[in-house]
C-alpha positions, -999 to 999 in steps of 0.1 A, spaced: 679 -16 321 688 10 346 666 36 367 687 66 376 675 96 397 674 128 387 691 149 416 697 186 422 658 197 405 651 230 421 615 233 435 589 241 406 571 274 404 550 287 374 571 295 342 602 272 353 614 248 322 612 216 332 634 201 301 662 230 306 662 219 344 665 180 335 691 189 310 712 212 334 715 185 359 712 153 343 733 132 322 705 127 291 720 101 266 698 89 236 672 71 238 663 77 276 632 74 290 623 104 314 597 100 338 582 128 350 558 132 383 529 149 375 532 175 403 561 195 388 542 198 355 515 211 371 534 237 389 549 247 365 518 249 343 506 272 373 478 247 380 473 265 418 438 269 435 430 280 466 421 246 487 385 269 498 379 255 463 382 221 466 345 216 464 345 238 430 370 220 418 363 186 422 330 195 406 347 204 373 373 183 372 344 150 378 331 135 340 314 108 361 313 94 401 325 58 403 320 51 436 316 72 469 305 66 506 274 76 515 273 107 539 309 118 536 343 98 548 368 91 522 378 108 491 349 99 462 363 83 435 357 93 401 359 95 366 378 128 352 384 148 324 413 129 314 395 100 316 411 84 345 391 66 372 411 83 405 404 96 442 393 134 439 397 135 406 437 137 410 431 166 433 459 167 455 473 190 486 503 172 498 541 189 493 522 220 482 532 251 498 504 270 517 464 265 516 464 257 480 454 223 457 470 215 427 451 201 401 465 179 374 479 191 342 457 204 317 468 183 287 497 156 303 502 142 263 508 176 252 528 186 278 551 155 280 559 162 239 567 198 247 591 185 273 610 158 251 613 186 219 628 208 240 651 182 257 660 175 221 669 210 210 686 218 244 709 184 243 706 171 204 693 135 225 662 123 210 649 108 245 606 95 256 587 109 282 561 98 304 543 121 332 535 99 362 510 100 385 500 76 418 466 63 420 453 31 440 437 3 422 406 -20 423 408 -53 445 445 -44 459 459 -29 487 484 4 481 489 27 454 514 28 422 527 52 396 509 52 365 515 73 329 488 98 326 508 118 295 533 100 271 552 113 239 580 95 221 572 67 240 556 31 230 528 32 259 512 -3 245 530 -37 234 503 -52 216 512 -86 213 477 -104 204 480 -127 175 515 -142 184 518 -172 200 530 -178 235 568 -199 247 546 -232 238 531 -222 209 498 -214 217 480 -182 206 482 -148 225 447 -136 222 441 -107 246 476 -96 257 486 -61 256 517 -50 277 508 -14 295 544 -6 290 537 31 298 520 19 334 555 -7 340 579 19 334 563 51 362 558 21 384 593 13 384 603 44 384 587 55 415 608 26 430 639 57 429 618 90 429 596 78 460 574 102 475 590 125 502 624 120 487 626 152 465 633 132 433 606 142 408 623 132 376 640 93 372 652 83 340 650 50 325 678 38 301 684 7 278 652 2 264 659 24 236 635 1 214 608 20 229 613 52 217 609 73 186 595 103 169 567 78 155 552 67 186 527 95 186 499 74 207 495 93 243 488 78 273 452 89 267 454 55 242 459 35 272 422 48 285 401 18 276 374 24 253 341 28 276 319 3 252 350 -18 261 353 -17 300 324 -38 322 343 -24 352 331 7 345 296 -4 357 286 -16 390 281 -48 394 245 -60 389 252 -38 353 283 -60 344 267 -90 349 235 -82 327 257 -65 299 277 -96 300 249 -113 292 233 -92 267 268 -96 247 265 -135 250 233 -134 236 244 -112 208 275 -133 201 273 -150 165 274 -187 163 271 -194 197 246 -224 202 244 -223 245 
């Protein structure tokens, strides 16, 4: 596998093609993997507010708040539209240009599937996408890329049901291949480097027209998730399934 910068991207503004960019500069071969950062989609998607707004916007971009510190401090974190569990809702003001937020793209699936078609018709390569985005992470220290929009792409390796190196069985295993592949790929973009675009090449296996599941899929289903909950609710849900468990004697 190889991780290969995109260089020579000019800076983003409303209306610029992100796919004729990439396919001016780099050299797409089949079966790539391009890995987007979220910020040049949404300037190119024109996704501008002033930042007098930021109260406004944080209001409609929340679904639900997770967790926030009492009387101010730092950034609330909560639940958005997209259903991803994030500081300010994605919200963000750095390398923006002027008093202005930028809010996240309005549909990342949709937008990473216009980007790979078009690749396609500009450079006859079928190739994946993934649109990235940095967020921290419960119970550890720094942030990491993440996919928040996928097309062509197999975001989920569902192993469960296989058996393991010694035999045993797999029962709750599913690789977030989406998630590994913008972490690593932030390892070459970086943040203040200018390098919004990496591709990722040689692992052609995950790519196809008929891996139509978006990174929305890799959203866990909230009658699935005890971490959405605080504590004290985990820990009586928890028990509540126990008790409704079938067969269980204890």
């Amino acid at each position: 596998m190889q991780i290969l910068p995109v260089d020579g991207l000019p800076e983003f503004a409303p209306g610029v093609s992100i796919a004729r960019e990439i396919a001016a500069v780099g050299e797409v071969q089949p079966g790539d993997i391009l890995v987007v950062t979220s910020k040049i989609v949404s300037k190119a998607e024109g996704r501008f507010l002033p930042a007098s707004e930021k109260a406004r916007a944080l209001a409609a971009e929340t679904v639900r708040v997770v967790a926030a510190i009492p009387g101010g401090g730092a950034s609330a974190i909560v639940e958005n539209r997209l259903g991803l569990v994030m500081a300010a809702a994605g919200i963000d003001e750095s390398n923006v240009e002027g008093e202005r937020l930028l809010l996240l793209p309005q549909d990342p699936d949709a937008s990473a599937r216009a980007i790979a078609e078009e690749v396609e018709r500009l450079t006859g390569c079928l190739v994946g996408v993934l649109i990235s985005d940095t967020a921290g992470r419960p119970w550890r220290v720094g942030q990491t890329d993440m996919a928040i929009g996928a097309a062509r792409v197999q975001v989920i390796d569902d192993v469960r049901g296989t058996t393991d190196a010694n035999g045993k069985p797999l029962a709750v295993t599913q690789r977030c291949i989406g998630d590994e592949l913008a972490a690593a790929a932030d390892l070459v973009k970086g943040k203040a480097t200018g390098v919004p675009v990496a591709i990722v090449r040689g692992l052609a296996h995950y790519v196809g027209v008929g891996f139509t599941a978006g990174a929305r899929s890799i959203v866990r289903d909230p009658e699935q998730d005890l971490f959405r909950l605080g504590t004290a609710e985990a820990i009586a849900e928890g028990r509540r399934r126990r008790e409704r468990a079938p067969g269980d004697d204890a």
